[in-house]
C-alpha positions in Angstrom: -6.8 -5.9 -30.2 -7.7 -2.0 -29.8 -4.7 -0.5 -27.8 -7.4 0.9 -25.0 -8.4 -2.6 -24.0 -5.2 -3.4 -22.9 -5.7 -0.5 -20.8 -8.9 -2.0 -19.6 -7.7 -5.4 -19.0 -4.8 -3.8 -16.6 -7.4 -2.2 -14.2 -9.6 -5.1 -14.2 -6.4 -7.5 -13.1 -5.2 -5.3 -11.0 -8.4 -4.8 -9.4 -9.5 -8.5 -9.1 -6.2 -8.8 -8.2 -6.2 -6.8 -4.5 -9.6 -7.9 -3.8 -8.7 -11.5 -3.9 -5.4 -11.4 -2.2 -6.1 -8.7 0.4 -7.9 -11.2 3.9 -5.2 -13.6 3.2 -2.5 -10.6 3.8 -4.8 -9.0 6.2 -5.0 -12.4 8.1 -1.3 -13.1 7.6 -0.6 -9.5 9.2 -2.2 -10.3 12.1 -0.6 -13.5 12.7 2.9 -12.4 12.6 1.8 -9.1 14.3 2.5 -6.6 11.8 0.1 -4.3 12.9 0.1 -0.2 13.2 -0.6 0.4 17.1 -3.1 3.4 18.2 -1.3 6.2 19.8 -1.9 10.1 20.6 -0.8 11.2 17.0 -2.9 8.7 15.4 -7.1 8.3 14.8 -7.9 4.6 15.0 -8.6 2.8 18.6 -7.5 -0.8 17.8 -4.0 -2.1 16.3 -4.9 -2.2 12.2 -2.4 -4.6 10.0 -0.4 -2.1 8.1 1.1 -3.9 5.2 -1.9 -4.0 3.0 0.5 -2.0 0.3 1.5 -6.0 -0.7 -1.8 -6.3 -2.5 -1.7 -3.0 -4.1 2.1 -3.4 -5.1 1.5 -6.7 -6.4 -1.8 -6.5 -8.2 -0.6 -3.1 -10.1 2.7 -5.0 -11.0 1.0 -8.7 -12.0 -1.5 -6.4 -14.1 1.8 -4.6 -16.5 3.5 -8.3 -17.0 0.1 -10.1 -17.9 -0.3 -7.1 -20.6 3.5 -7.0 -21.7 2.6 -11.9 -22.0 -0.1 -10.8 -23.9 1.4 -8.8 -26.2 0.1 -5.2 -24.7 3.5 -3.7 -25.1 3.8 -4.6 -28.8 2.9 -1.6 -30.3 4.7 0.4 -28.4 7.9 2.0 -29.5 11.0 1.0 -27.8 11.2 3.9 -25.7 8.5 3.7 -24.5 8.7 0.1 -23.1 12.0 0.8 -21.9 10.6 3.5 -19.7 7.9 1.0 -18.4 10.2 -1.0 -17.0 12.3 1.8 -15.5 9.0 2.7 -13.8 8.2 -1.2 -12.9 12.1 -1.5 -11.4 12.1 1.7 -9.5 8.6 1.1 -8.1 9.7 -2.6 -7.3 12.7 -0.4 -5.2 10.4 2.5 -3.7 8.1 -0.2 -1.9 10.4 -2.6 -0.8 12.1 0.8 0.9 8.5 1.2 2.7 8.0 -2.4 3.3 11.4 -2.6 5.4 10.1 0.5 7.4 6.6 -1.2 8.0 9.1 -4.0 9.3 12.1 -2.6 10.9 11.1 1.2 11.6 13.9 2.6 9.0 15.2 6.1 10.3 14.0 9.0 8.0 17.3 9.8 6.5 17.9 6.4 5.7 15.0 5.9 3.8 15.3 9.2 1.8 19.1 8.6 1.2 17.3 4.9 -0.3 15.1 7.1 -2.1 17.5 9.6 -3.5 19.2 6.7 -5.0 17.2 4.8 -6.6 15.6 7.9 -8.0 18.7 8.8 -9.8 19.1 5.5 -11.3 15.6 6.4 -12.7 16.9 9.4 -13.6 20.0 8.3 -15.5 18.0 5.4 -17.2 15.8 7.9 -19.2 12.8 8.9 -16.4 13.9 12.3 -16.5 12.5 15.9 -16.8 13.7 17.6 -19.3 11.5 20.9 -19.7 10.4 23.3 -16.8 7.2 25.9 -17.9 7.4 29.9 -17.6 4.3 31.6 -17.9 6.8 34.4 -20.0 9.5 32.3 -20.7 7.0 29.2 -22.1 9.4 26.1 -22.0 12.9 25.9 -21.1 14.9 23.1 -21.2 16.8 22.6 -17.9 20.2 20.9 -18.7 21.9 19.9 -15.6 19.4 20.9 -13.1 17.3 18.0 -15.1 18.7 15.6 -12.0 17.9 17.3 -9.2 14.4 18.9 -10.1 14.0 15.4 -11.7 14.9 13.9 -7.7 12.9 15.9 -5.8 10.2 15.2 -7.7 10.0 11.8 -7.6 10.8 11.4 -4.0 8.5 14.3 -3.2 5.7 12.7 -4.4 6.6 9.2 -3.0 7.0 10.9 0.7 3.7 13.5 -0.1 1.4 10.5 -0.5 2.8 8.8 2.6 2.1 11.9 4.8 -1.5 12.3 3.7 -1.9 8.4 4.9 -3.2 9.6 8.5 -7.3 8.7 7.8 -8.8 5.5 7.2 -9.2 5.9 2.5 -7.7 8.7 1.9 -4.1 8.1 0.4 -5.5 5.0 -1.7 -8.4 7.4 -2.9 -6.8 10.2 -3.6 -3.9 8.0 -5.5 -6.8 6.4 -6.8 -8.5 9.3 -8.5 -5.2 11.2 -9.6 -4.0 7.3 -11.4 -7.4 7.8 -13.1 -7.6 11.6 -14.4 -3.9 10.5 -15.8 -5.0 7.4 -17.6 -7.6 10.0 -19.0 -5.3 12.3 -19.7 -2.4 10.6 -21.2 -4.7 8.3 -23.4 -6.2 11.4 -24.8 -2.3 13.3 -25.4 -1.2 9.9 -26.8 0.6 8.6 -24.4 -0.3 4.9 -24.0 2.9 3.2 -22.1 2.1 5.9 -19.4 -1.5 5.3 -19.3 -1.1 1.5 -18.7 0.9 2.4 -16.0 -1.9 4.5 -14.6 -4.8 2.3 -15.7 -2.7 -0.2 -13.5 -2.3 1.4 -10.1 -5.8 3.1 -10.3 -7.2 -0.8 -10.3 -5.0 -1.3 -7.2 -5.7 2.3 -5.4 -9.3 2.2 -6.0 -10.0 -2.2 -5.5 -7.8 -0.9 -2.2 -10.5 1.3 -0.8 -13.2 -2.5 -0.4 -10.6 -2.4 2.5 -9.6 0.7 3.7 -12.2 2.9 3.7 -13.6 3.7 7.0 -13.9 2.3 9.5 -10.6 0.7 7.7 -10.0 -3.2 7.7 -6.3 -2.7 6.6 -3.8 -0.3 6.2 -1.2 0.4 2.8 1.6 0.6 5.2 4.8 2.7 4.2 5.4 0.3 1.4 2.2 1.1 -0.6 2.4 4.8 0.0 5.6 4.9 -1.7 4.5 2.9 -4.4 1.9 4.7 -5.6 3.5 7.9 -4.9 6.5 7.1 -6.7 4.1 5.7 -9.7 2.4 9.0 -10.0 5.2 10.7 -9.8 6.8 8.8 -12.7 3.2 8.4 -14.8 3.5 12.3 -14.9 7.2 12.2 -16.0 6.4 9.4 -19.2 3.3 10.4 -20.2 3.2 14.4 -19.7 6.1 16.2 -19.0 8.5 14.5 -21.2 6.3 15.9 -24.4 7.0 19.6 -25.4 3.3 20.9 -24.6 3.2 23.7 -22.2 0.4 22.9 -21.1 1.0 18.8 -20.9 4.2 19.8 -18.8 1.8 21.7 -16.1 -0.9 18.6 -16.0 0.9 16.0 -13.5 1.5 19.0 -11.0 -2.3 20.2 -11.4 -3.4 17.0 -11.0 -1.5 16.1 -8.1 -1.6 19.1 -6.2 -3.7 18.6 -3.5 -1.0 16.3 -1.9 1.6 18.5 -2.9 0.2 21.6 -1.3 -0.4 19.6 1.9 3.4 18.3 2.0 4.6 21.7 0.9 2.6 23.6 3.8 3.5 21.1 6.3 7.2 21.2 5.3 7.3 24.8 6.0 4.9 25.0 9.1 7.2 22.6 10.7 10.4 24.5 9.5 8.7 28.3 10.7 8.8 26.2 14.1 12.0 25.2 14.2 11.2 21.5 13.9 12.5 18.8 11.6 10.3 18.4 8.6 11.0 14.6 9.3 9.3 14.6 12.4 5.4 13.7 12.2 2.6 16.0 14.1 -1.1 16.9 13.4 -0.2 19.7 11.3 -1.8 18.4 7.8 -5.1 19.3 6.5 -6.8 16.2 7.2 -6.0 17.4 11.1 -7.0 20.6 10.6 -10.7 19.0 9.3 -11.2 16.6 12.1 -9.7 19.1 14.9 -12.7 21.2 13.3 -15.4 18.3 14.6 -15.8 16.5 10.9 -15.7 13.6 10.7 -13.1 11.0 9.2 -16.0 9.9 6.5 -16.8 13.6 6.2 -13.1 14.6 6.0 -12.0 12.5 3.3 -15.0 12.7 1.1 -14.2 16.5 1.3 -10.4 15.8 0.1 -11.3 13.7 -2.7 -14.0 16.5 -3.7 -11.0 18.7 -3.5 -8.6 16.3 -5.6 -11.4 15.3 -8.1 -11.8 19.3 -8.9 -8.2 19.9 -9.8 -8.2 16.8 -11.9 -11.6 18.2 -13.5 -9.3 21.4 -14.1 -6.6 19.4 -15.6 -9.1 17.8 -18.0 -10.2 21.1 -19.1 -7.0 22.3 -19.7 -5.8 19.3 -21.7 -8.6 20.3 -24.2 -10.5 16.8 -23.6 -14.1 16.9 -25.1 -16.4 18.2 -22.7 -13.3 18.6 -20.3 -15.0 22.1 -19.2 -18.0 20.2 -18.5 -16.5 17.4 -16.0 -14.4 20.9 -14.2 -17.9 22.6 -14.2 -19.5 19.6 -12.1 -16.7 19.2 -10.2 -16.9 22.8 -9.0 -20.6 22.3 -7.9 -19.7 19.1 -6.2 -17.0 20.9 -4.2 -19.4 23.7 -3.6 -21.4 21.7 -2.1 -18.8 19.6 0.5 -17.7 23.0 1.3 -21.5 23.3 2.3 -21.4 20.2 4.1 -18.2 20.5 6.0 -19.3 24.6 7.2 -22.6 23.2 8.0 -21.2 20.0 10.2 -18.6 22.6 11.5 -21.0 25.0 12.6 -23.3 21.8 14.4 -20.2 20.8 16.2 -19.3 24.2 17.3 -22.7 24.7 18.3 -22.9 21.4 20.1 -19.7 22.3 22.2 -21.3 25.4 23.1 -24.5 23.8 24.2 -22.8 21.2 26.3 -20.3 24.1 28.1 -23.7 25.9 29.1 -25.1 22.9 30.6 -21.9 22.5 32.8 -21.8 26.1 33.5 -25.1 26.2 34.6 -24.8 22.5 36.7 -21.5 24.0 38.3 -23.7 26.8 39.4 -26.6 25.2 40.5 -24.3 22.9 42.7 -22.4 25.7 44.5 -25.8 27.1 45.0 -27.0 24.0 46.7 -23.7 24.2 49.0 
């Protein structure tokens, strides 16, 4: 069988897979009342169930083991297994973390101390990065500081895709679309343990959004946010920065970088304030969007705009055929959200306006009338 229809065959399970399991966990949810309850931080009105992050976590998962029964990890070197199941055992850990939050409301620093851990067991079992790029310098291996930069990557990326879970589709489409430029990617560089992995969660993420897309049904929950995040996060470790490619090396962070621009600017915003970066407020960009009058639809179709360009970039960089092509459309297709969202911004502002006239003016007329 062609390697590349394993790769199929993983989206497809995993896809079918969250579709057909997602009522009964959305109806089980609700029954034992494990639901996410509106308040002033967050958008939606009525309490959602907040553990949909099962179906994901288990339909990415049952979608790697039917592959590895069928003989998909065959022709694989033993490496390159072994680092599957590395990712498969410290994903199994990163959403069982979240899923005891979604249950028992963890405190932060118990849940990154969980984190930490477990990432250096990654770490020490071969998910590692090795080489850091200078634009002077080109690659330099890193030695000792492999742990920590290794560590901070993987549980940054786990936490940045948690944080950017505050409107109805956007985590699971953002995952969805970065899972999907790296099974591009890493199939074309060669790289086919890391793009099953990929292929795998990008059925999950994107079978995810039947659900959550607004008005959203379900929500991931803590457990699938860390999932996929850590999954990224390790995807881009296998498959791109452990080869010796300058550019390869710079890929996972390109690709991922709307989320990690968001967490990075909302780390230091809430630092410059002399707040704990652990605390949660309405300081992310998909606040600053909807504080602006978009709305939620509007907002995330503008973020995945945003994330689909910087994968387009990525494919242009990795020297795909017609990669310049895809980064070419994707710049017109942001162009023209940007359009959207000024144009929508503008309405609302002028709507505000309107409406504060026709007060002003009412307020007058009724002290005239006194």
């Amino acid at each position: 069988m062609p390697v590349e229809l394993y790769h199929l065959i993983a989206f497809l399970i995993s896809v079918t897979f969250v579709l057909w399991t997602i009522p009964d966990v959305k109806t089980l949810g609700l029954k034992l009342g494990i639901v996410d309850r509106p308040n002033a931080r967050k958008i939606h009105k009525n309490p959602v169930v907040r553990v949909g992050g099962v179906s994901i976590f288990a339909g990415t998962i049952a979608a790697l083991v039917i592959i590895w029964l069928i003989g998909g990890f065959s022709s694989l070197a033993p490496q390159k297994v072994t680092e599957i199941w590395v990712v498969i055992i410290g994903s199994i850990f990163y959403f069982g973390i979240g899923f005891a939050d979604d249950l028992f409301n963890l405190t932060p620093i118990s849940r990154l101390l969980m984190q930490i851990v477990v990432a250096t067991a990654c770490w020490y079992m071969g998910v590692r990065i090795d080489f850091v790029s200078f634009p002077i310098y080109s690659l330099i291996k890193i030695y000792w500081l492999s742990l920590p930069i290794t560590v901070i990557w993987l549980v940054g990326m786990a936490n940045a895709i948690n944080w950017i879970d505050g409107v109805d589709g956007l985590a699971a489409g953002v995952s969805g679309i970065a899972a999907f430029v790296m099974l591009v990617v890493t199939l074309f560089m060669n790289q086919p343990a890391a793009a099953l992995i990929a292929a795998a969660l990008a059925g999950g993420a994107l079978g995810f959004l039947r659900y959550n897309f607004n008005p959203a049904q379900i929500f991931m929950g803590d457990g699938g946010a860390y999932f996929m995040g850590f999954i990224l996060a390790a995807v881009g470790v296998i498959g791109l920065v452990k080869t010796t490619a300058i550019t390869a090396v710079l890929l996972p962070y390109l690709i991922l970088a709307v989320p990690i621009l968001d967490a990075s600017a909302v780390i230091f915003s809430r630092i410059s304030k002399g707040k704990s970066p652990f605390i949660a407020d309405n300081s992310h960009l998909h606040h600053w969007l909807l504080k602006s009058g978009i709305s939620q639809r509007q907002t995330v179709l503008f973020i995945y705009s945003l994330t689909f360009w910087v994968g387009s970039l990525a494919l242009g960089f990795s020297n795909i055929p017609s990669g310049w092509g895809y980064a070419i459309g994707a710049t017109m297709l942001l162009a023209w959200q940007v359009r959207q969202v000024w144009q929508l911004k503008r309405d609302a502002r002028s709507s505000k306006n309107t409406r504060n006239s026709k007060d002003t003016r009412s307020s007058s007329s009724s002290s005239s009338n006194r």
